[in-house]
KOLTIFI-474595 format. One record per residue (C-alpha): z, y, x. Coordinates in Angstrom, 3 decimals. Each point is the difference from the previous one (the first is absolute). Example, Ala and Ser with C-alpha at 12.3 -4.5 7.8 and 13.67 -1.06 7.14 Angstrom:
<atoms>
<atom <7.800, -4.500, 12.300>>
<atom <-0.660, 3.440, 1.370>>
</atoms>
This chain:
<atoms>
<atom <-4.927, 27.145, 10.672>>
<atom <2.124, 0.608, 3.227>>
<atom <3.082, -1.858, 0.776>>
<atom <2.943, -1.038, 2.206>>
<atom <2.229, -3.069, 0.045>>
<atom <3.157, 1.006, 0.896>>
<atom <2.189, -1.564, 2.975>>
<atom <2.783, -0.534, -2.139>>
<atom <-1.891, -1.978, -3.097>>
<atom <1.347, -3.425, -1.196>>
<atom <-3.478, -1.591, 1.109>>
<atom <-0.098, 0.266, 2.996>>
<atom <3.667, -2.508, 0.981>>
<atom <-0.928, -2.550, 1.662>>
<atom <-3.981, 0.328, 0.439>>
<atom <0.061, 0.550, 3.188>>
<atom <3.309, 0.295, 1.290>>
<atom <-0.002, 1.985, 3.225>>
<atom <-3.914, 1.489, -1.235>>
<atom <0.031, 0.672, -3.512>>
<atom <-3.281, 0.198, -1.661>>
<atom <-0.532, 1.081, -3.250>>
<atom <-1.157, -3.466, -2.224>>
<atom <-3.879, -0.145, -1.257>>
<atom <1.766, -0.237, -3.752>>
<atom <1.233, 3.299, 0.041>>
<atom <-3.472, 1.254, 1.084>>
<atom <-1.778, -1.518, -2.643>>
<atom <2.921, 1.327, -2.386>>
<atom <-0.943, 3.949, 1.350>>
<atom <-3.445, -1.213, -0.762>>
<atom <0.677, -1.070, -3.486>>
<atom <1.926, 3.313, -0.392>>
<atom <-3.063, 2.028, 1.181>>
<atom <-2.336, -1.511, -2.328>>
<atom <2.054, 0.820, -2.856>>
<atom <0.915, 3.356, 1.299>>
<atom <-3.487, 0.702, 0.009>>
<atom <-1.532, -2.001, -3.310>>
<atom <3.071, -0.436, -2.157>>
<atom <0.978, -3.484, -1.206>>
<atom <-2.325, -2.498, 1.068>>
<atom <2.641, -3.037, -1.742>>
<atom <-1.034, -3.011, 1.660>>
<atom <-1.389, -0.201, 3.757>>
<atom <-0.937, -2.157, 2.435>>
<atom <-0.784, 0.182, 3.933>>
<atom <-2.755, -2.272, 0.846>>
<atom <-0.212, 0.654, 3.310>>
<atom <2.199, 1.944, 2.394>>
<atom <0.004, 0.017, 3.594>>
<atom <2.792, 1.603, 2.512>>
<atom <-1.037, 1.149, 3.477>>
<atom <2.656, 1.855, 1.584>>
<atom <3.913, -0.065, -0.757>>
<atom <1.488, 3.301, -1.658>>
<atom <3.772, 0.956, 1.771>>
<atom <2.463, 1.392, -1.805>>
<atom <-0.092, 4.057, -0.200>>
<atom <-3.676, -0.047, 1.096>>
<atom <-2.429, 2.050, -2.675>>
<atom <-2.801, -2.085, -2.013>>
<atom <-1.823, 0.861, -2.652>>
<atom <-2.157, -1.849, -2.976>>
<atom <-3.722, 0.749, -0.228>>
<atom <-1.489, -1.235, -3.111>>
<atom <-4.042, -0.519, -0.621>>
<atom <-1.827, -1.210, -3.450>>
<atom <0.831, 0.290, -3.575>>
<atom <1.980, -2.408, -2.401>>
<atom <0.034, -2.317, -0.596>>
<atom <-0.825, -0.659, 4.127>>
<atom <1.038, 2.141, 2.640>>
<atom <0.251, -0.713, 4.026>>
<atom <2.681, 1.453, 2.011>>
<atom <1.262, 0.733, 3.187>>
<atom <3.692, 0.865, 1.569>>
<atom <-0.710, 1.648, 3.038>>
<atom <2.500, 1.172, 2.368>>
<atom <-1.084, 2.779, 2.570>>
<atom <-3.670, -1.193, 0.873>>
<atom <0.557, -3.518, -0.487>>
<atom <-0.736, -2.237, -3.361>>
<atom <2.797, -2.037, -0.494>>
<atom <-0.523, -1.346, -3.064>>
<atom <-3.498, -0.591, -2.132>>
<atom <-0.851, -2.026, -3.026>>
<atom <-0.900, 0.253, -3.424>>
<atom <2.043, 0.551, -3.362>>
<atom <-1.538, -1.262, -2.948>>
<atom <1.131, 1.201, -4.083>>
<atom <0.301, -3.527, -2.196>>
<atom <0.065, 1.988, -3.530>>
</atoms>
C-alpha cells in the first residue's frame, strides 16, 4: 500500500516545528490499514515489536510491504530505498 502524508494534515502541528516529521503513530495506522486492505477484518491487533529507523517528511512517498499470513504478518514502510519502519502485527481473535 503506497502513501503520502500531506503538508497540510492536523498531525503534523507542533512535532517538529520548523522540521515537521510525520509521527511513528500514523505509520503504524497506514500499517494497520494495509493489513486490512489486504486480509479484511482482522478485529483485534497488537504490535509486539516495532522499530523506526529513519524519519518520514511530509509529502515524501512510502509505502507498506506486508509478509506472512494471519493471524502474524511482518511489515515494512519503506520510503525510496530506505526501511523506515519494521515490526510485527499480530491478530488476537
Amino acid at each position: 500500500m503506497e502513501f503520502s502524508i500531506p503538508h497540510d494534515h492536523p498531525c503534523l502541528a507542533g512535532h517538529f516545528p520548523g522540521r515537521p516529521l510525520v509521527p511513528g503513530v500514523v505509520l503504524l495506522e497506514r500499517v494497520l490499514e494495509a493489513v486490512e486492505a489486504a486480509h479484511g477484518p482482522t478485529g483485534a491487533l497488537r504490535l509486539p515489536q516495532v522499530k523506526f529507523l529513519r524519519p518520514l517528511l511530509p509529502g515524501q512517498p512510502a509505502r507498506v510491504v506486508l509478509e506472512g499470513t494471519a493471524p502474524r504478518w511482518r511489515f515494512e514502510v519503506r520510503g525510496g530505498d530506505y526501511v523506515l519502519a519494521r515490526g510485527e502485527v499480530v491478530a488476537d481473535g
